[in-house]
C-alpha positions in Angstrom: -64.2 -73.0 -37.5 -66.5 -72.1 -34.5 -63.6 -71.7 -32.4 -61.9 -69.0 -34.9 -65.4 -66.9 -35.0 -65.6 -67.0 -31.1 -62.2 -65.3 -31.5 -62.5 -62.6 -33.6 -64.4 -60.3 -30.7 -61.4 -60.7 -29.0 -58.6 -60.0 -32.2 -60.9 -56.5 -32.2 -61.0 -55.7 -28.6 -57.2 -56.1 -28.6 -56.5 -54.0 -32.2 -58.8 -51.1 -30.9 -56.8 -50.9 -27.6 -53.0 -50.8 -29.8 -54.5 -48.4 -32.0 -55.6 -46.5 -28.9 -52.7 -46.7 -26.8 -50.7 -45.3 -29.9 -53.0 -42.3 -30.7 -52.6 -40.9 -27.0 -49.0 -41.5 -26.9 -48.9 -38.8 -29.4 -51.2 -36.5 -28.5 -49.0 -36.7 -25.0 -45.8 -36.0 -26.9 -47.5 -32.7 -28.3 -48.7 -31.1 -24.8 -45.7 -31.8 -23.2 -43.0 -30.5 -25.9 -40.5 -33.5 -25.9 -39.9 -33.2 -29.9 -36.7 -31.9 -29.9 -37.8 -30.2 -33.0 -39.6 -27.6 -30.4 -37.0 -26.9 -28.6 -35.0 -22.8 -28.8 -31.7 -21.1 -26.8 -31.9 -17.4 -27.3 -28.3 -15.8 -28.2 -26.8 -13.3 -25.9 -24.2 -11.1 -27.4 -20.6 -10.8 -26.2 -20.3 -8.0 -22.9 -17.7 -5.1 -23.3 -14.3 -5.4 -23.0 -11.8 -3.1 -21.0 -8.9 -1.3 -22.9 -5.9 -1.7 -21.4 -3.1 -0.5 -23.7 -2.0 2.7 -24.7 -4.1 4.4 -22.2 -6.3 6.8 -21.9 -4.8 10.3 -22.2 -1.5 9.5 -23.3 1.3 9.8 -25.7 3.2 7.7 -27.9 7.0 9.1 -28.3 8.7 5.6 -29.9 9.1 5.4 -33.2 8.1 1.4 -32.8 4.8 -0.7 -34.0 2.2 0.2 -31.7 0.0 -2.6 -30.1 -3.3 -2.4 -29.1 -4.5 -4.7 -26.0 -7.8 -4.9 -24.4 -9.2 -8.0 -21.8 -11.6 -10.8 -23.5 -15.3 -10.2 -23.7 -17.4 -13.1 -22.1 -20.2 -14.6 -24.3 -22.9 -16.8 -21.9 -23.6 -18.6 -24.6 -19.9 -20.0 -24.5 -19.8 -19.4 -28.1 -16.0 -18.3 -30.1 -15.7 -14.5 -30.1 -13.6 -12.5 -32.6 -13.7 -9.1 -32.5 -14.0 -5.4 -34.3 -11.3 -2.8 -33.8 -12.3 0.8 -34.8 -9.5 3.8 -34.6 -10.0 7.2 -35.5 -8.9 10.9 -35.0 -12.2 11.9 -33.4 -14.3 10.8 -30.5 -17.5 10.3 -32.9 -15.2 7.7 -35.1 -16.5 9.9 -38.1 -13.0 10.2 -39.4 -11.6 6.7 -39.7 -8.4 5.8 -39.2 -8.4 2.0 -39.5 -11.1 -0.7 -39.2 -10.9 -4.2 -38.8 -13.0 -7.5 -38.2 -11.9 -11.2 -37.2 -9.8 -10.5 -34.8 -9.3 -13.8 -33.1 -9.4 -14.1 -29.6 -6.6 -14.9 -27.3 -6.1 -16.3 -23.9 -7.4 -13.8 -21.0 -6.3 -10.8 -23.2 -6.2 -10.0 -27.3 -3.6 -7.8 -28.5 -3.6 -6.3 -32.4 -1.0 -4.3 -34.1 -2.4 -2.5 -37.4 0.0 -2.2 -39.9 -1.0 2.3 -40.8 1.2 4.8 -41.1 0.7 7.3 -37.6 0.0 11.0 -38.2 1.2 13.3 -35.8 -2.7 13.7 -34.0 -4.6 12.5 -31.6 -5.7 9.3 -32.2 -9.6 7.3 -30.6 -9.9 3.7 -30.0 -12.5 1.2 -28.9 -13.1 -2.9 -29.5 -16.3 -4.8 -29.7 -16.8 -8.6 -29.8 -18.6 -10.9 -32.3 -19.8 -14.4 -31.8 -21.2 -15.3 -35.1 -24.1 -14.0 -34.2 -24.4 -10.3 -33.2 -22.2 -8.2 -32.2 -21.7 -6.7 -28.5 -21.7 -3.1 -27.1 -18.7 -0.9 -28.5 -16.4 -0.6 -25.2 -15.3 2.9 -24.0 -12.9 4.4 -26.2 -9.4 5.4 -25.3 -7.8 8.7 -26.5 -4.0 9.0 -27.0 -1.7 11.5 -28.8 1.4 10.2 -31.3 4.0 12.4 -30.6 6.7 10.7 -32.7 9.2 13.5 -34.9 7.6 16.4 -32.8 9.0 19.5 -32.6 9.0 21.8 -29.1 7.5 25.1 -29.0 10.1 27.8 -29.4 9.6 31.0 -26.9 11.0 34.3 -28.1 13.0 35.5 -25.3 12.0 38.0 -22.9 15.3 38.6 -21.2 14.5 41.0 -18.2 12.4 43.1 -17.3 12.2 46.3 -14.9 9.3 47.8 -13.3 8.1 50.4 -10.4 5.6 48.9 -7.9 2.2 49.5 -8.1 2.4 49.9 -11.9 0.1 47.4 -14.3 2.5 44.9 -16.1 0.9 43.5 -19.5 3.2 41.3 -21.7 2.5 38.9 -24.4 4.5 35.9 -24.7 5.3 35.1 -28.1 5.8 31.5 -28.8 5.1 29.4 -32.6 5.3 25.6 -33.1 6.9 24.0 -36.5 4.2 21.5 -36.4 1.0 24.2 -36.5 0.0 22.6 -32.8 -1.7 24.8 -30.6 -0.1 25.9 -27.6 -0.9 26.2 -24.1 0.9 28.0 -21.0 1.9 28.5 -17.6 4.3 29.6 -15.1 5.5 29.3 -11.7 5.0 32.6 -10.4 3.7 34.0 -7.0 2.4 37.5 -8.2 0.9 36.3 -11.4 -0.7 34.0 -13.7 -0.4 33.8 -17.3 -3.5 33.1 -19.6 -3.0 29.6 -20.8 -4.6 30.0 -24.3 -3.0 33.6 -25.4 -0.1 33.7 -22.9 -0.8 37.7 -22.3 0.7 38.3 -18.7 -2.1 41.1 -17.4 -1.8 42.0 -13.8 -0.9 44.9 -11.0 2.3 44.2 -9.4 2.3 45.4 -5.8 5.0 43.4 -4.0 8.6 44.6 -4.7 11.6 42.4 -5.3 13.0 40.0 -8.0 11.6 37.2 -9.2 12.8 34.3 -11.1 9.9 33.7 -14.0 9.5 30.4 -16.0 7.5 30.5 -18.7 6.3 26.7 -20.3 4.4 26.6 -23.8 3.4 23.5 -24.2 1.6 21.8 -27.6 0.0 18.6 -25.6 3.5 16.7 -27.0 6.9 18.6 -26.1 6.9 21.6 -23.8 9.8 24.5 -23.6 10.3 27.3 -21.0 12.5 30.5 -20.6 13.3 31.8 -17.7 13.3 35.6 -17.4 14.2 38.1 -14.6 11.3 40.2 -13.4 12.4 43.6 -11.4 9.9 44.8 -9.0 11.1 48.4 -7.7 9.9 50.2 -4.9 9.8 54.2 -5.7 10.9 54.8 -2.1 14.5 53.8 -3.3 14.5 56.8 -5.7 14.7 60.2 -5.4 11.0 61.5 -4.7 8.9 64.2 -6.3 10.5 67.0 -3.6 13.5 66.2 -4.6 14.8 64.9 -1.4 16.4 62.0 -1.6 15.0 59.0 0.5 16.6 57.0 2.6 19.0 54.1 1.6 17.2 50.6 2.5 18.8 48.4 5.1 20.4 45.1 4.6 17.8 43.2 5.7 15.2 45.3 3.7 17.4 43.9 0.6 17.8 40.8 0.9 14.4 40.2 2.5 13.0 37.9 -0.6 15.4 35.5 0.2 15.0 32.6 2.6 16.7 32.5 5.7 18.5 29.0 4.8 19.9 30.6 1.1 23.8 30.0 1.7 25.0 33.1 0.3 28.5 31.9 0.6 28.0 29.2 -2.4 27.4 31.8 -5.1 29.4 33.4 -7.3 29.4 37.7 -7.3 28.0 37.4 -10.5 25.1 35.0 -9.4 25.0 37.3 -6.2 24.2 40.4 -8.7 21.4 38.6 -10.2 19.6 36.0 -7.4 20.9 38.2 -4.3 17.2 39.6 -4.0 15.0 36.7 -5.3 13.5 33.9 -3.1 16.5 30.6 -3.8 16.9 27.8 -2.1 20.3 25.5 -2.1 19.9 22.0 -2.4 23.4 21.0 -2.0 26.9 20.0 -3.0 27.5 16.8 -5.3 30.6 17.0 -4.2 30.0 16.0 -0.6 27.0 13.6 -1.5 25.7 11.9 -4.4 21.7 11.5 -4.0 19.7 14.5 -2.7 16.0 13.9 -2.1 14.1 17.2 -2.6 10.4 18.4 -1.7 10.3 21.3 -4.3 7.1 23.4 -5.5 6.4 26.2 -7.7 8.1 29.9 -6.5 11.3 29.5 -5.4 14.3 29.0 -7.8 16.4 26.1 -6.3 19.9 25.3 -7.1 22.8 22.8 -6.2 26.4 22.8 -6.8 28.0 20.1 -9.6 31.6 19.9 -10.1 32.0 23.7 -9.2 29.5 25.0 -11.0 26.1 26.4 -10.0 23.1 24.9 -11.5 19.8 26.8 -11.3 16.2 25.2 -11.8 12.3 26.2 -11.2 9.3 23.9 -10.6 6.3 24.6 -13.2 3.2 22.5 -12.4 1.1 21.5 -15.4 -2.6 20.0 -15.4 -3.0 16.7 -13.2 0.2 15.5 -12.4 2.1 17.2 -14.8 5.0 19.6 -13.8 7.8 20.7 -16.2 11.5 21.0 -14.3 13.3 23.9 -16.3 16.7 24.6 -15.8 18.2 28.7 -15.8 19.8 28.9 -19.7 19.7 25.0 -19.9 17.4 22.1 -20.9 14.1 21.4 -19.7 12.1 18.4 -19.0 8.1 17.4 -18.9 7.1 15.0 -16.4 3.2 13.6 -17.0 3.7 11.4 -14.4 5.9 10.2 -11.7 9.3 9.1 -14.2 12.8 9.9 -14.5 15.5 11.2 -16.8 19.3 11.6 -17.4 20.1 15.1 -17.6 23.1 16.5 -19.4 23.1 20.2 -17.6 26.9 20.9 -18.4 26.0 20.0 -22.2 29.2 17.5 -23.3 27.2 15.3 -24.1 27.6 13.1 -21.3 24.4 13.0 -19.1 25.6 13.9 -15.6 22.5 13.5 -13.0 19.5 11.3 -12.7 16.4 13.3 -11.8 13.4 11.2 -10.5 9.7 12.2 -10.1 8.4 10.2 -7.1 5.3 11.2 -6.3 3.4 14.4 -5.7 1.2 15.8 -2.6 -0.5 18.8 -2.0 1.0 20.8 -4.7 4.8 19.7 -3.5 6.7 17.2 -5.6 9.2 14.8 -4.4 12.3 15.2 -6.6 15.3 13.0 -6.0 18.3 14.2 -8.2 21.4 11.7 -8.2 24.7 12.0 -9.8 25.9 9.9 -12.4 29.6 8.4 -12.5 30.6 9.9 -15.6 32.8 7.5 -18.1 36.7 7.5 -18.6 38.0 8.8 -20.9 39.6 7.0 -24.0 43.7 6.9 -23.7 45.8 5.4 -25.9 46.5 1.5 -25.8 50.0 2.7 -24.4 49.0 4.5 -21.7 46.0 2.4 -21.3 48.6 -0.2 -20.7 51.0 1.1 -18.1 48.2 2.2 -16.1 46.5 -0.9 -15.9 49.8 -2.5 -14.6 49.9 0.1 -12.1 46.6 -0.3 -10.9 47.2 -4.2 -10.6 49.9 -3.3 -8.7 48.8 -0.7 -6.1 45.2 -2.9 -5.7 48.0 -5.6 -5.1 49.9 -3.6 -2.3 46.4 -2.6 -0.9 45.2 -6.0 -0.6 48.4 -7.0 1.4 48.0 -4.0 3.3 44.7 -4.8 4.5 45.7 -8.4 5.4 48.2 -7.3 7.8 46.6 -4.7 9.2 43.9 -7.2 9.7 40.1 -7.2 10.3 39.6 -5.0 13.0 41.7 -1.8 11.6 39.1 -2.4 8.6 36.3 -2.1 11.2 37.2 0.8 12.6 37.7 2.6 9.8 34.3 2.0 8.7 32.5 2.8 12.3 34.6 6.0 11.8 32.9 6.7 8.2 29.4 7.5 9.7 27.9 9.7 12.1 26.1 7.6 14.2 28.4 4.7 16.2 26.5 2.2 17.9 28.3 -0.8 20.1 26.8 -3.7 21.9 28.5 -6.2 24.5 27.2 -9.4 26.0 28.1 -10.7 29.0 27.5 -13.6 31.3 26.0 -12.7 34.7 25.4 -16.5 36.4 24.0 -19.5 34.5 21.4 -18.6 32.4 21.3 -15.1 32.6 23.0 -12.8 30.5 23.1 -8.8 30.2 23.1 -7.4 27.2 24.5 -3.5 27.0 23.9 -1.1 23.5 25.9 2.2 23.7 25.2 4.9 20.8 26.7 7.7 20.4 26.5 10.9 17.5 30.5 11.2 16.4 29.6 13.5 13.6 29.6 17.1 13.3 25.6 17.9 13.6 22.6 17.0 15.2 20.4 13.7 14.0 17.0 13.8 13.5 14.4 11.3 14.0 16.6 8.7 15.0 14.7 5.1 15.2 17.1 1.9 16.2 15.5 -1.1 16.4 17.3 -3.8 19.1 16.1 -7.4 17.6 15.6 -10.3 19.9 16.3 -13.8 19.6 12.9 -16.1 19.4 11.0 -17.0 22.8 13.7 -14.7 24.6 12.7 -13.9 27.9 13.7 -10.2 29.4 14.3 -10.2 33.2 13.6 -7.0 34.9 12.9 -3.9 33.8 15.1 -1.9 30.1 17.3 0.4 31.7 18.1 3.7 29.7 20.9 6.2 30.1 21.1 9.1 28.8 21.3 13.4 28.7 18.6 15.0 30.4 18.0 17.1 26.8 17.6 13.5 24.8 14.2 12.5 25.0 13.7 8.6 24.3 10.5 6.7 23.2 10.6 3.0 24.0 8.6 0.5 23.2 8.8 -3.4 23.1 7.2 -5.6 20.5 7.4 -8.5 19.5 10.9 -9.8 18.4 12.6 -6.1 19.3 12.7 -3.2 21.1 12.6 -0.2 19.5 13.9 3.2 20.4 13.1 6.3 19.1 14.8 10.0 19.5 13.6 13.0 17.8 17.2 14.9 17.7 20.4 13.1 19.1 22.7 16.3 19.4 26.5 16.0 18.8 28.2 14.1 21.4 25.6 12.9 22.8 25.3 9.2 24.2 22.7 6.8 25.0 22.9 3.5 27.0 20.6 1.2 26.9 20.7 -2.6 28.9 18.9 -5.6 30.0 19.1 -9.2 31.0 18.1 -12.2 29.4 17.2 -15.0 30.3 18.0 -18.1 28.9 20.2 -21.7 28.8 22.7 -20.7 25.9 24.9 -17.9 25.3 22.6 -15.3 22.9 23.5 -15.0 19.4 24.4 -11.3 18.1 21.7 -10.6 15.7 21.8 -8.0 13.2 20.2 -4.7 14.3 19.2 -1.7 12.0 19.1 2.0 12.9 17.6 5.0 10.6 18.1 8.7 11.0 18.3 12.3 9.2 20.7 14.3 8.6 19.4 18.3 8.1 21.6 20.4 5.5 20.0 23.3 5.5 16.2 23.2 4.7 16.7 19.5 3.6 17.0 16.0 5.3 19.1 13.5 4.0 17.4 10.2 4.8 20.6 7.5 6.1 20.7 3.8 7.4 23.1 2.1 9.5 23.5 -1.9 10.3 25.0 -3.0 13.4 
């Protein structure tokens, strides 16, 4: 019993410790914050997204269901994002359109196509993101314009119109729009400009001659244009206030709007009588080539020849790089941006040339207009039949033919198809050295311009000695040697002309022939014709 009472200090001493232990365990887990309870993430809302489709500033012509694509927002919270499309026919979104919620997301990008019924208008869009949270930051909006069912503006025709020099010219160009849109204009004249809001032509006219006109109306959609003669007379080619009569003007005085490179010869006295005095250029003849590729600007009226038949077109430029191609009593066509299209300028309802935008600098557009192979025409079966037996049978006789005349009269005949004709030989000097000789020569019928041919060489070849050039004392020849060819350039190789260029290699095996390229213009007229050649 003694020995239990001399315990109990000890039962106490340890009881008090636990008790303590446990109390400032506790007040340890307080000041330092490790009940989970305690513990907050502050949300961050999702960043903006960037539109991506339509885009910004333009117009919907395809009657189709029109998608709406934008790049994911990122959330740092890593939390799901859906998102809220807004689209409305103002930039403050007061008159709304369509709005939608729970979008989900996709991978990298989210694409939505409302199911609405489009009004011919311009339409606003812009996308936010949503993480369960808050929403984001509405993203920039995008404008475009639904042009589906449009109608063009129709011009009233002005025909032509005569007056002296010196005098003020005022005209109002009348034009209305079935759809109500208001309409903007321009032209592509050198003496003038139109005022794009009330197309009133208000100027003094002081530089005599005749001008070519194209007026565009445009309602942000579909444009239109008319083309109308413009007579600028001098008063010294009419009988003056004395009576006297003045002196007749020379041919050069009368012709002196014209540009120096205008081949007269292709157009008919009738087109004489009306573009005789105004600034044309010719483009060229379908007939002798099929692609022509065209610097044109605003001014001039340009034309080309197709299947007999003159075809006459101005230039218009628009805002940005819009420019509007018009053709003289024919169809027209809008360009917002570099694009092609299939014209049909003899209107049977067959298109017959390509017309390409490419690019635009400086106020001059590259044009490249092409003709298009037109299809046959339907025969009956019985025809249909005899001549495909005959065409079996000549492509059969041609075939033979070609076998026996054999490979190299087919060579020839090529070489003989192009201008340029360029031959190389090797030959075998002593054991391991080998001279290799290029000989090219202009067989054509003009001058070529700009004339690079590049000479490949074989891997780790070796040249011994120095490149040894031939030629007239008028060519003048830029050489240079880099690595894996030489190049030569000539700025005009006249007709006849012949270059010979040669140098040794040096190495164990016989070199291979490689394939070497050339490039050079041909001028016709004011325009080069870019051509290639393999050898």
């Amino acid at each position: 019993m003694s020995d239990l009472k001399s315990r109990i200090p000890l039962f106490l001493a340890l009881a008090v410790l636990f008790i303590g232990g446990a109390m400032f365990l506790l007040k340890g887990v307080e000041k330092t914050g490790f009940a989970v309870s305690q513990v907050t993430v502050e949300n961050v809302p999702p960043t903006n997204q960037a539109l991506i489709s339509p885009e910004n500033n333009s117009a919907i012509y395809e009657d189709e269901p029109l998608s709406f694509v934008w790049n994911n927002s990122k959330d740092l919270n890593n939390d799901p994002v859906t998102y809220n499309f807004m689209l409305a026919t103002d930039e403050n979104f007061t008159n709304i359109a369509y709005n939608i919620s729970e979008i989900p997301e996709e991978i990298e990008r989210t694409n939505h196509t409302p199911n609405i019924t489009y009004i011919h208008s311009d339409y606003f869009w812009q996308v936010r993101g949503f993480d369960n949270e808050s929403y984001g930051n509405w993203s920039d909006f995008f404008k475009f314009r639904y042009c589906v069912g449009n109608s063009p503006p129709e011009i009233t025709p002005i025909g032509e119109i005569t007056i002296f020099q010196n005098d003020y010219f005022r005209y109002q160009v009348l034009a209305s729009d079935l759809e109500n849109d208001f309409i903007t204009f321009s032209d592509n004249s050198p003496i003038f400009e139109i005022n794009s809001t009330t197309g009133i032509i208000s100027t003094l006219l002081s530089t005599p001659g005749t001008f070519i006109i194209t007026i565009v109306a445009f309602d942000s959609c579909n444009a239109t244009h008319d083309i109308f003669i413009l007579n600028v007379i001098s008063r010294t080619i009419y009988p003056n206030e004395g009576g006297g009569p003045s002196p007749a003007p020379a041919e050069k005085e009368e012709k002196k709007n014209m540009t120096n490179q205008t081949p007269v010869r292709e157009l008919t006295p009738e087109e004489l009588a009306i573009f005789s005095r105004a600034q044309i250029i010719y483009i060229g003849n379908f007939k002798d080539q099929s692609i022509f590729n065209v610097t044109m600007y605003k001014g001039p009226i340009w034309f080309f020849t197709y299947e007999g038949t003159n075809y006459f077109l101005t230039l218009t430029q628009l805002t940005g790089e819009s420019m509007y191609i018009g053709f003289f009593d024919g169809p027209g066509f809008l360009f917002r941006k570099p694009a092609d299209v299939l014209a049909d300028i003899n209107r049977d309802s067959v298109p017959d040339i390509s017309i390409a935008y490419n690019n635009r600098t400086e106020g001059n557009y590259s044009i490249t207009l092409e003709a298009l192979k037109k299809p046959e025409r339907q025969f009956p079966q019985r025809i249909m039949n005899v001549s495909l037996f005959l065409g079996l049978f000549f492509a059969a006789a041609i075939i033979f033919s070609s076998f026996m005349l054999g490979k190299r009269v087919i060579k020839d005949f090529a070489k003989r198809r192009g201008p340029l004709s360029i031959r190389r030989a090797i030959t075998k000097e002593k054991a391991g050295l080998f001279k290799v000789e290029l000989i090219a020569r202009n067989v054509g019928a003009a001058s070529l311009y700009n004339l690079m041919i590049e000479e490949p060489l074989q891997l780790n070849a070796q040249i011994e000695g120095e490149i040894e050039i031939e030629k007239d004392a008028s060519t003048e020849i830029e050489k240079t040697l880099e690595a894996g060819a030489i190049k030569l350039k000539i700025s005009e190789f006249a007709v006849h002309r012949e270059m010979r260029m040669s140098y040794f290699l040096k190495q164990v095996r016989r070199p291979q022939l490689l394939t070497g390229g050339a490039e050079y213009q041909l001028k016709i007229l004011d325009t080069y014709v870019h051509l290639s050649k393999r050898y």
